[in-house]
N, C-alpha and C positions, 0 to 999 in steps of 0.2 A: 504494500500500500504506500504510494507517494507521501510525502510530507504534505500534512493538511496546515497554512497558514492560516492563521486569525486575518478577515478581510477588514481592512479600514478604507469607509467609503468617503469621499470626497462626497459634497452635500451641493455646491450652487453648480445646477443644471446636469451633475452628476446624477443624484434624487430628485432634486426640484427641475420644475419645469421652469428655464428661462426667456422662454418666449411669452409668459405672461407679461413679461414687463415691454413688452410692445405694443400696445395700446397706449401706453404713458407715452414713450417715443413717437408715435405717430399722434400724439395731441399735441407732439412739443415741438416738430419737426414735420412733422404732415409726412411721414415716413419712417415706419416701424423699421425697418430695415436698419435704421440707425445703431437703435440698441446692439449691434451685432458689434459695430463700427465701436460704440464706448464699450464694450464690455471688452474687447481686443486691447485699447488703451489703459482702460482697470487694472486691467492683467499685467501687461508691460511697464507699467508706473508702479505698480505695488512690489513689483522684482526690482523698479531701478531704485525705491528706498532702501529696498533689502543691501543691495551692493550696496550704495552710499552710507550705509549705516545712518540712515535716517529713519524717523518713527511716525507709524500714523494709523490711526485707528479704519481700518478697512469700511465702513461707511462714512465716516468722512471723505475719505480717499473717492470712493462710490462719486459722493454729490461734486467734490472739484474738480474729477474727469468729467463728468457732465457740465457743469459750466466750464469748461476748457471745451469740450466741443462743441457748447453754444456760441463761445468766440470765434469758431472758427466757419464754425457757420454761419455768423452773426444772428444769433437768435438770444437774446436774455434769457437767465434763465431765473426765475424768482424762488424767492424763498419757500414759496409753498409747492414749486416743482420738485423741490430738494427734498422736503417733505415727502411728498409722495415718493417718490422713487427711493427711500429708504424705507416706506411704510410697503411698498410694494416687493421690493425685494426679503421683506419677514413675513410675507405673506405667500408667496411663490409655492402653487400647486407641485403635489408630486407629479411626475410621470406615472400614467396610470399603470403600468406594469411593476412599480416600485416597490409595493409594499407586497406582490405576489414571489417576487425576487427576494426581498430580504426576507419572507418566511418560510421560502423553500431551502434557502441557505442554510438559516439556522434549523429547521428542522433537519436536516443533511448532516448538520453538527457542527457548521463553522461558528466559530466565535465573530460577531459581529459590534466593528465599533464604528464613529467617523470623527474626519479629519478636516474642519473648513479654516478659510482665511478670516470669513466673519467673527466679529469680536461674542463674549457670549451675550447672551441675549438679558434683558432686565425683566422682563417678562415671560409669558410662552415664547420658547425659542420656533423657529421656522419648522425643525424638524416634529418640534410638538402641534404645529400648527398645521402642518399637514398631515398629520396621523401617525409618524415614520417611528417617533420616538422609540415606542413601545418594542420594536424589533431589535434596536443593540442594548448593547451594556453598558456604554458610557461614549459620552460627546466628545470630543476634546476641539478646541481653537487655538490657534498659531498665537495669541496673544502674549501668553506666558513669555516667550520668546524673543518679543518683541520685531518678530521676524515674521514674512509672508512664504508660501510655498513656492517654489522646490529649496527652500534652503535648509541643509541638513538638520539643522537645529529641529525644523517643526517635527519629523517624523521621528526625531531621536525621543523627543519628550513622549511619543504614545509608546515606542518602545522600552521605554524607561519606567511609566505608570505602570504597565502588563506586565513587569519583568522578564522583558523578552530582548531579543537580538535583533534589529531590522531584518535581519537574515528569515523571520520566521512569520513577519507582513506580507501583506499583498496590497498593495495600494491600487484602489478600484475607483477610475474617475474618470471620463467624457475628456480629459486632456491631454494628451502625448506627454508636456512638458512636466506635470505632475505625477504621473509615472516613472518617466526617469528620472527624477529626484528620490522615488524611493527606491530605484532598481541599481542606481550610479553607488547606492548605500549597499546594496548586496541583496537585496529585497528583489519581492516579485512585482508584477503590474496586468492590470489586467483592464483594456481602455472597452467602454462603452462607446459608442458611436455619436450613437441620435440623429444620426443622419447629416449632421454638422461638422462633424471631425476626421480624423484620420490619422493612423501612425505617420511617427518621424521616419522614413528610410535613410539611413545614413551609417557607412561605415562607423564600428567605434560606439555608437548610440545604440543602448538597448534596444531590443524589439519589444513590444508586450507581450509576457505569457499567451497571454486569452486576447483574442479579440472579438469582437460581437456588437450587432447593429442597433441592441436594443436589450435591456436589462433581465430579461425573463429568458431568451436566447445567452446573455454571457451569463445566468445564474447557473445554468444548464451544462455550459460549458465548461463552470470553475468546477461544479461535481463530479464531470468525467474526466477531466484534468487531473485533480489532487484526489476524488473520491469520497465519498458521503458515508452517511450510515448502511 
């Protein structure tokens, strides 16, 4: 029997649905399409504080990429947009195949936890707010570290709470670049799709273990992979 890892799921669009926040884009911009556009810049601005050893609470970060691309599109962006696009980002549906995937999992036997860049939450968190909760064992956020993903730091700390080795994770996330942050560690990866993504081919750059178009398909996949109950 293969070594079965404990999965740690990546949560924004990984779990949640990130196309719900395209209605907000297309009130702000009169094209949803945008949100694709700031979430690419999210992503790429919360790694360049990581390198600069700069600090910033990942919804913050969220609302100043958005007014940065309202400058560039010349669209203001007000305070009450900012508002919503972090009320909208804690409220982000799952993917409907989400919670059929993480109960198959765990009934299979994998230990399931997750890993976001979102800070924690003061309230119901997002994963409580879409139902997900209930299926791992614990949440963790990159906060503690003051650090955004892939930088070692974040994935050391859940390997460190489990008392385990990154060697014996799977980091499961809709991102190429967040898999190889845990795979470059000696860890596995296993990318989700959505129809939005795609691995890194690239000499030297991990491959994902598992690859799969859609969560209920890569649950499927990580039990014949590593092997279930």
């Amino acid at each position: 029997m293969p070594h079965r890892p404990i999965l740690v799921f990546d949560v924004n669009e990984t779990l949640l649905d990130l196309d719900h926040l395209c209605p907000l884009f297309h009130d702000i911009f009169g094209d949803g399409s945008v949100m694709r556009e700031w979430f690419a810049q999210l992503i790429l601005y919360s790694q360049t504080l990581t390198i600069s050893g700069l600090r910033s609470d990942f919804g913050a970060l969220a609302v100043a990429v958005l007014r940065m691309t309202g400058d560039i599109r010349g669209v203001a962006i007000s305070e009450a947009e900012g508002c919503a696009l972090r009320h909208a980002i804690g409220s982000m549906p799952a993917h409907p195949d989400a919670a059929w995937a993480l109960d198959h999992l765990a009934q299979q036997g994998f230990r399931l936890v997750t890993l976001t860049n979102s800070p924690p939450a003061r309230g119901p968190s997002a994963l409580e707010r879409a139902g997900l909760a209930p299926y791992v064992e614990a949440s963790f956020s990159v906060q503690p570290t003051n650090r955004f993903k892939p930088a070692p730091e974040t994935y050391q700390q859940v390997a460190d709470a489990l008392a385990m080795s990154p060697r014996d994770l799977c980091l499961v996330a809709c991102h190429a670049w967040d898999t190889i942050g845990m795979q470059a560690m000696g860890g596995l990866g296993a990318l989700v799709t959505h129809g939005v993504n795609a691995p890194l081919v690239l000499p030297g750059v991990p491959h994902p273990d598992v690859v799969a178009p859609d969560l209920r398909t890569l649950a499927q996949a990580i039990v014949q992979r590593w092997g279930g109950r």
